[in-house]
C-alpha positions as CSV (number, residue, x, y, z in Angstrom):
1,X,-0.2,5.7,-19.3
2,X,3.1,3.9,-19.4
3,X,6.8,5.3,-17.8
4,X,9.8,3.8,-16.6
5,X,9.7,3.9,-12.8
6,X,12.6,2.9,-10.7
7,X,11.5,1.9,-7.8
8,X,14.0,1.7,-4.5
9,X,15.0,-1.5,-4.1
10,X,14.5,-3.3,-0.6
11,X,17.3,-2.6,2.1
12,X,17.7,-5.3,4.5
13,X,19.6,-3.6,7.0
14,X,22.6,-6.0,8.9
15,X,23.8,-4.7,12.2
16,X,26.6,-6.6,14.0
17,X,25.6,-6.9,17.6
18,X,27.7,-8.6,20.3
19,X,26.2,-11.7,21.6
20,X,26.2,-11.8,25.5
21,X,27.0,-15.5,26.9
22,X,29.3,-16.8,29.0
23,X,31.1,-19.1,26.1
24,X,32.8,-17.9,23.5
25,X,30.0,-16.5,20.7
26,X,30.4,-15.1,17.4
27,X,28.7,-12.0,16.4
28,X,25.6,-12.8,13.7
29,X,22.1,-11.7,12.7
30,X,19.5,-12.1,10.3
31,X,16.5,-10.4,9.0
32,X,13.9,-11.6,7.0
33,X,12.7,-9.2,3.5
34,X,9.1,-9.4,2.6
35,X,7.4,-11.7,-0.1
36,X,8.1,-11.2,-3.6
37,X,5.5,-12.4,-5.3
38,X,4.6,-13.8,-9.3
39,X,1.0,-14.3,-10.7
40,X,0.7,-16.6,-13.3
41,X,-0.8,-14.5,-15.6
42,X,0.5,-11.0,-13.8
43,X,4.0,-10.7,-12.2
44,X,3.2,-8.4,-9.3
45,X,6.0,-6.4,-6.7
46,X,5.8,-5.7,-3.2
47,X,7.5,-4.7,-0.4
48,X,10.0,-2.2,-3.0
49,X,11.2,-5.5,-4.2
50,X,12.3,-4.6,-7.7
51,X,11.0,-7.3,-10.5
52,X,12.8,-7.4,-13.6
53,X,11.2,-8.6,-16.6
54,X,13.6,-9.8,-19.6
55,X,13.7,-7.2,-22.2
56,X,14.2,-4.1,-19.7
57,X,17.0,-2.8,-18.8
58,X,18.7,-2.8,-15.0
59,X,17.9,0.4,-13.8
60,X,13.8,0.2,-13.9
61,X,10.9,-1.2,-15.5
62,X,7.8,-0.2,-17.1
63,X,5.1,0.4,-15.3
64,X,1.3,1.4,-16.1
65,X,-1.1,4.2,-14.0
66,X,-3.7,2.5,-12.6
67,X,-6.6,3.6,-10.1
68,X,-7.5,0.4,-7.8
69,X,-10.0,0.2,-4.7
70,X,-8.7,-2.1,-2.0
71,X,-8.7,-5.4,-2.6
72,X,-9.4,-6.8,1.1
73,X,-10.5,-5.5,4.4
74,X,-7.2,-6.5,7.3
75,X,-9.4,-5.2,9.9
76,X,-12.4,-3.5,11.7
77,X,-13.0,-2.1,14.6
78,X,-16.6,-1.1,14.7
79,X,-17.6,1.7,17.0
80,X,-21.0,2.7,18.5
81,X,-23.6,4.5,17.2
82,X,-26.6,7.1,18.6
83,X,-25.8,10.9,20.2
84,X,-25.3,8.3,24.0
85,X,-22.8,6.1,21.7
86,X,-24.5,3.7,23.5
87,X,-26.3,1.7,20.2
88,X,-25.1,-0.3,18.0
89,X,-25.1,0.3,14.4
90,X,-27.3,-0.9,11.7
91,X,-27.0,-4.2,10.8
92,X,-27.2,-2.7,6.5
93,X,-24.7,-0.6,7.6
94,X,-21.8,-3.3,9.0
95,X,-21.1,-5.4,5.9
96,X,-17.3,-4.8,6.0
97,X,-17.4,-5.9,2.2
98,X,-19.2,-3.1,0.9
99,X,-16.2,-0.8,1.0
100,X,-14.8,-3.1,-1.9
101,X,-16.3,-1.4,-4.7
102,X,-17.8,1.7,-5.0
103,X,-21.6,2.5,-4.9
104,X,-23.3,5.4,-6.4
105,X,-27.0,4.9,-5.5
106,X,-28.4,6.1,-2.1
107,X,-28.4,2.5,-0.1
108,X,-27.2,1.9,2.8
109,X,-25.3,-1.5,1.5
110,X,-23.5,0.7,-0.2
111,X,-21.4,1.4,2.5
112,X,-19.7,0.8,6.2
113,X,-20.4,2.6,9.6
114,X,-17.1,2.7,11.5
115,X,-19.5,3.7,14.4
116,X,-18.1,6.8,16.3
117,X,-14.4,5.7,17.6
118,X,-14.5,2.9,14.8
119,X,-11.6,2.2,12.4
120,X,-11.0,-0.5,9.4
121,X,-7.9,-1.1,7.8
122,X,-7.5,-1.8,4.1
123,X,-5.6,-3.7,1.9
124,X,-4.5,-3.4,-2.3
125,X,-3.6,-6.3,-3.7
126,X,-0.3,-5.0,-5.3
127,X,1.9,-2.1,-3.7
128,X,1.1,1.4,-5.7
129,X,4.5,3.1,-6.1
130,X,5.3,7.3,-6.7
131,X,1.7,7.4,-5.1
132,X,-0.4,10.7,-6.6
133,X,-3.8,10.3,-4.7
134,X,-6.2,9.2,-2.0
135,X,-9.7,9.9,-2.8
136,X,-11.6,8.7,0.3
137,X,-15.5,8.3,-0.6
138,X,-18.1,8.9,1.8
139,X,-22.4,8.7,1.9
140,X,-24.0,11.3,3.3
141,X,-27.3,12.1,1.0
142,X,-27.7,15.8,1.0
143,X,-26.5,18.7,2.5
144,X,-26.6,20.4,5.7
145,X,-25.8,17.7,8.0
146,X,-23.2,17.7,10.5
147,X,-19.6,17.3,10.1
148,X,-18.4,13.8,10.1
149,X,-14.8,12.7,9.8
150,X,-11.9,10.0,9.8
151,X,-8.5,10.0,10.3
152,X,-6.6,8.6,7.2
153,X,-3.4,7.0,7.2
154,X,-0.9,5.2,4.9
155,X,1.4,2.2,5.3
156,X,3.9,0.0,3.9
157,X,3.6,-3.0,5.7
158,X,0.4,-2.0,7.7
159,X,2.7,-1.7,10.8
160,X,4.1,1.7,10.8
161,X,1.6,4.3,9.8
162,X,1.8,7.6,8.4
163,X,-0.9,10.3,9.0
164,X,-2.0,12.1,5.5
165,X,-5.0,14.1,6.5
166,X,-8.6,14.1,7.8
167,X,-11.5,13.2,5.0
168,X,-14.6,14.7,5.9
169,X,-18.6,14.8,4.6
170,X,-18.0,18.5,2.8
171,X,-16.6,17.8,-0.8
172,X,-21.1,16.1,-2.2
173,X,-21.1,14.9,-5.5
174,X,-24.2,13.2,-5.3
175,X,-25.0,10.9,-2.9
176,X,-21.2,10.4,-1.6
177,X,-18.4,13.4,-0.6
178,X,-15.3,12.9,-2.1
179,X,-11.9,13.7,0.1
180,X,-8.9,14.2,-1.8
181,X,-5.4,14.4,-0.5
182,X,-2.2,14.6,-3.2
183,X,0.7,13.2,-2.2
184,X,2.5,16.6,-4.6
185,X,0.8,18.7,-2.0
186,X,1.6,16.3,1.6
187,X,5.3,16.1,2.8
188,X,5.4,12.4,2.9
189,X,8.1,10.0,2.9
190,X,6.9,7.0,1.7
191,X,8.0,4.9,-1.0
192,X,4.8,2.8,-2.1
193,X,1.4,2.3,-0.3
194,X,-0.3,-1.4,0.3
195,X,-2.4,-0.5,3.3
196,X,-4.4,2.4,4.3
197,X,-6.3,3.0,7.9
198,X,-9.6,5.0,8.1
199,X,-10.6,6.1,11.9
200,X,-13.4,7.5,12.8
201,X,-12.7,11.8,14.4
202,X,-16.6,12.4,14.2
203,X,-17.5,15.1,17.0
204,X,-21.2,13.7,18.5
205,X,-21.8,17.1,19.9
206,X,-23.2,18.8,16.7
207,X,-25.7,16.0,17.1
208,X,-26.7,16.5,20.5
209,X,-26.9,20.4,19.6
210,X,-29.4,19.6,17.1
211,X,-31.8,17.5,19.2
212,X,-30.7,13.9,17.5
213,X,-33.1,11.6,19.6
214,X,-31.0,9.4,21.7
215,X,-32.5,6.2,19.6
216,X,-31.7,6.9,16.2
217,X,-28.8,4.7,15.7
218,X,-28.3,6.5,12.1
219,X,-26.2,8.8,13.4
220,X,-23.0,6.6,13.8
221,X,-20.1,8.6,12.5
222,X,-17.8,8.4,9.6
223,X,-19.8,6.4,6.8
224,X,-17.0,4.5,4.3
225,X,-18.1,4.1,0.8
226,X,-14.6,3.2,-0.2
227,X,-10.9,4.3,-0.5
228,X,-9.6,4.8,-4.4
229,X,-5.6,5.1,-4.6
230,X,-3.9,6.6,-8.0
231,X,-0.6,5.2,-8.2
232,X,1.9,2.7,-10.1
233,X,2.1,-0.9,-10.6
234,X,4.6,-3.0,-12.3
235,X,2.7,-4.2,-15.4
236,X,3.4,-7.7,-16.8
237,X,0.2,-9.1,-17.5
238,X,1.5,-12.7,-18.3
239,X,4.1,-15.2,-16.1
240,X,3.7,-18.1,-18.7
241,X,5.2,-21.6,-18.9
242,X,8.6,-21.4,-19.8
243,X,9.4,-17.5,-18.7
244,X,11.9,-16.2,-16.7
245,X,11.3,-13.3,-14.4
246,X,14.0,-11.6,-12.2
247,X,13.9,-10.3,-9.1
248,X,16.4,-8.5,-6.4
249,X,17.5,-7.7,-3.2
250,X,20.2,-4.7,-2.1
251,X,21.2,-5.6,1.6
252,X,23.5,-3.6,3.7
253,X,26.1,-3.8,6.6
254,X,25.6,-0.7,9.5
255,X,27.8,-2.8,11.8
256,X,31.1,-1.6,12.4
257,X,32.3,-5.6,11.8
258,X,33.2,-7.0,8.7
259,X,30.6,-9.7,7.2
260,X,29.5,-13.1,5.3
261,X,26.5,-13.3,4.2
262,X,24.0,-15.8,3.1
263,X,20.3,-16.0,1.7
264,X,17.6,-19.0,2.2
265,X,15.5,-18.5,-0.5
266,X,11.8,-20.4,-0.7
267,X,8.5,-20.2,-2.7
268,X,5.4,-21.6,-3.0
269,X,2.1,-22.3,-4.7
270,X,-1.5,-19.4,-3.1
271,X,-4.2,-19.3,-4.3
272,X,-7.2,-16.3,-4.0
273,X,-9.9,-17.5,-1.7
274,X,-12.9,-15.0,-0.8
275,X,-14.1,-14.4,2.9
276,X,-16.1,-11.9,4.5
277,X,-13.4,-9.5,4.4
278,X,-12.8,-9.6,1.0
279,X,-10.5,-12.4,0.3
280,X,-6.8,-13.3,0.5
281,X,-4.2,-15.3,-0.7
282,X,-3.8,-18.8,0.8
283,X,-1.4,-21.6,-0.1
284,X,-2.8,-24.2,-2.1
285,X,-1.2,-27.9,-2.4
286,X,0.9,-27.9,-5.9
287,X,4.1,-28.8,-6.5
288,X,6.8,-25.7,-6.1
289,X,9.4,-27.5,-8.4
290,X,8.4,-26.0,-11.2
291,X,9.7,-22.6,-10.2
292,X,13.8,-22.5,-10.2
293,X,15.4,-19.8,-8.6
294,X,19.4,-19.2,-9.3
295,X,21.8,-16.3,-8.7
296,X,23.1,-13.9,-11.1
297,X,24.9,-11.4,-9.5
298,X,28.4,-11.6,-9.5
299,X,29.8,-13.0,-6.0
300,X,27.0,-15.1,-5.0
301,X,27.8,-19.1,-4.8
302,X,24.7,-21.8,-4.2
303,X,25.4,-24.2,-1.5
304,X,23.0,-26.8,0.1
305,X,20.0,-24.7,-0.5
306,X,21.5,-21.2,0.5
307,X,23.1,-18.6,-1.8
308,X,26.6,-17.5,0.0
309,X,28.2,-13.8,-0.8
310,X,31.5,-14.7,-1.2
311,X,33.5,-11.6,-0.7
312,X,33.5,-10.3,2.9
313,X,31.4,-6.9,3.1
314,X,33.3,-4.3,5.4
315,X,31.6,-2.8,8.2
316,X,32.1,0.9,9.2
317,X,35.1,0.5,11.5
318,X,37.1,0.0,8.2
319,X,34.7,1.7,5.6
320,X,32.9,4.5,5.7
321,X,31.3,4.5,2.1
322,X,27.9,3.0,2.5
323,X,27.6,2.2,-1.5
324,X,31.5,-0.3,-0.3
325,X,29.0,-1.9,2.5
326,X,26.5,-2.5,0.0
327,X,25.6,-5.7,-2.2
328,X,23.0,-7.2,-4.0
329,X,21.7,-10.4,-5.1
330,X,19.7,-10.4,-7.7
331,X,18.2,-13.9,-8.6
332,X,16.2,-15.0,-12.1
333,X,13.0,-16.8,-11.4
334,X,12.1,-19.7,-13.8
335,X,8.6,-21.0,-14.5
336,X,9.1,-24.5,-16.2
337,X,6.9,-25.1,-18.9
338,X,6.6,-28.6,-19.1
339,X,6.1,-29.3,-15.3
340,X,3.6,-26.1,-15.1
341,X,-0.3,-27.2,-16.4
342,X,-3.7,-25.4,-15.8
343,X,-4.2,-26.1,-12.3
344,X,-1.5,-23.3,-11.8
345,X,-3.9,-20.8,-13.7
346,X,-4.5,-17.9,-11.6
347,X,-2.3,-18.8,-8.8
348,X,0.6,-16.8,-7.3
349,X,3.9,-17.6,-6.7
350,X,5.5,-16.2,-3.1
351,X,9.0,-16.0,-3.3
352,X,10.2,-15.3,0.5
353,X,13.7,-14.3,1.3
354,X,15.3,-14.4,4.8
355,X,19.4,-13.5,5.1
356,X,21.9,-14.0,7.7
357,X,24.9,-12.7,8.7
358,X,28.2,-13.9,10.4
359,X,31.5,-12.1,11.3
360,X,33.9,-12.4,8.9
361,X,37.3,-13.0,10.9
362,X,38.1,-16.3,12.9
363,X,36.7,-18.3,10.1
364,X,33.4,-17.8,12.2
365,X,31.3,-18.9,8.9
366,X,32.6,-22.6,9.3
367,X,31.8,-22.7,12.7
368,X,28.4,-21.4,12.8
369,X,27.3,-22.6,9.1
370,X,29.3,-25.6,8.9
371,X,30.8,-24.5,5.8
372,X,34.3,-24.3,4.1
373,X,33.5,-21.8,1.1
374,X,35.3,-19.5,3.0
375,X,38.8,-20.9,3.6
């Protein structure tokens, strides 16, 4: 299933905030957005970075409905096992891998004991926007066995989290228990989903109450088949030689000052490499001068590396319209098709973008950039 989803584009937020020294200072910040990145073969978006393809208009692009499992495993936090908590868990029953794909049969490979207390946190390779569902897939093999359970939470950047519910061992189908939780029915403010947490709520008493022994380290809390996420993912199966991809950024001024601005744009070369987490994306040693990234919004000038916003952006004191303090720059992305062979088959381009900002008055720009583009 195809639609046109338009997706919120990234704010970097600018706040003017007085610098305390003894000399005279002027007032400037910086932030730093997070990685846009292109696949050769796939352009993918993250971070509600905005990639337009040519072809599309500027309000959205198309984008496809796709179930995915989790692509890498960030972290995990084994807990202990046994009715004491005082064993460790199965050896079969550790391999954080296993929660990459999903298993059907009844083995215990098929799956990772958080351990009671445990947590992992999980990564998809490309951020799912308008999110519908979380189906979180536990083993337990038949019924009547005590309540286990895990805390399950969603995140951006896998720094700020956002509870959505507790999964549980109820919902059998088989040999796993399926916990659902839609985002139509879970007041959520959240505008795309790369990470999510499982942590382990298991109560051990209902163990102890059924006369457990205190050596069988089976009992070890919330058991993790895997984590499916239903959402939607800017689909451009091919970056060739020779295209040209787009890609934007919409920063804003909260500071009551008036502002310049400039952007340091840089990319390189990753490339996939597995590890016993899953895998991630590393940089590999290829030239980066095949890629050529240039402004195209209006306002924007290119100046010993940077892209400068020439026009100064108000600050609240004298503008109290938000959409007046806003501005974007919106760059096109160019894969050079005679400098761009096989060895870049399969490999990702990270685009990373990191703006500062200076007061505007006092012809502060020269002094702290050392640059005249403002006189």
């Amino acid at each position: 299933m195809r639609k046109k989803l338009l997706m919120s584009a990234f704010f970097l937020v600018i706040t003017i905030a007085m610098a305390a020294a003894a000399t005279m200072a002027w007032f400037t910040d910086n932030g730093t957005a997070e990685d846009a990145q292109f696949t050769a073969g796939t352009v993918s978006i993250e971070a509600g970075r905005k990639v337009i393809c040519d072809g599309t208009d500027n309000n959205g692009e198309y984008a496809v409905r796709r179930e995915v499992l989790p692509f890498r495993v960030v972290e995990a936090k084994q807990g202990y096992a046994g009715i004491n908590n005082d064993l460790p868990v199965k050896e079969t029953r550790s391999n954080e891998e296993a929660v990459l794909t999903l298993g059907t049969e009844q083995d215990e490979s098929n799956f990772y004991s958080l351990g009671f207390g445990g947590e992992m946190i999980l990564e998809f390779d490309a951020a799912l926007f308008d999110p519908e569902i979380v189906i979180v897939v536990e083993d337990t093999w038949g019924g009547n066995y005590p309540d286990e359970t895990a805390e399950v939470s969603v995140s951006m950047d896998g720094q700020t989290w956002i509870v959505i519910g507790e999964a549980n061992n109820e919902n059998l189908d088989k040999n796993q228990t399926l916990s659902q939780f839609k985002f139509s029915e879970i007041d959520v403010d959240i505008n795309y989903i790369k990470y999510i947490k499982i942590k382990d709520t298991t109560d051990v008493k209902p163990f102890r109450d059924r006369n457990y022994s205190s050596s069988d380290n089976s009992v070890d809390g919330f058991d993790l088949n895997t984590v499916k996420l239903t959402g939607y993912i800017a689909d451009e199966d091919n970056w060739n030689p020779g295209d040209t991809n787009y890609t934007r950024y919409t920063v804003k001024n909260t500071g009551t000052k008036a502002i310049n601005l400039r952007a340091k744009l840089t990319g390189g070369w990753y490339e996939y490499k597995k590890d016993k987490y899953g895998g991630k994306w590393e940089p590999v040693d290829l030239p980066a001068d095949n890629v050529v990234i240039s402004p195209v919004s209006d306002g924007w000038e290119e100046h010993d590396g940077y892209f400068y916003y020439k026009p100064d952006i108000p600050g609240t004191y004298t503008e109290p319209d938000e959409k007046e303090r806003t501005v974007e720059l919106r760059v096109s992305v160019h894969l050079i098709g005679e400098q761009t062979d096989d060895r870049y088959q399969g490999k990702r381009y990270i685009l990373k973008a990191e703006f500062e900002a200076v007061q505007a008055s006092n012809n502060a720009a020269k002094d702290v950039w050392n640059v005249s583009i403002y006189d």
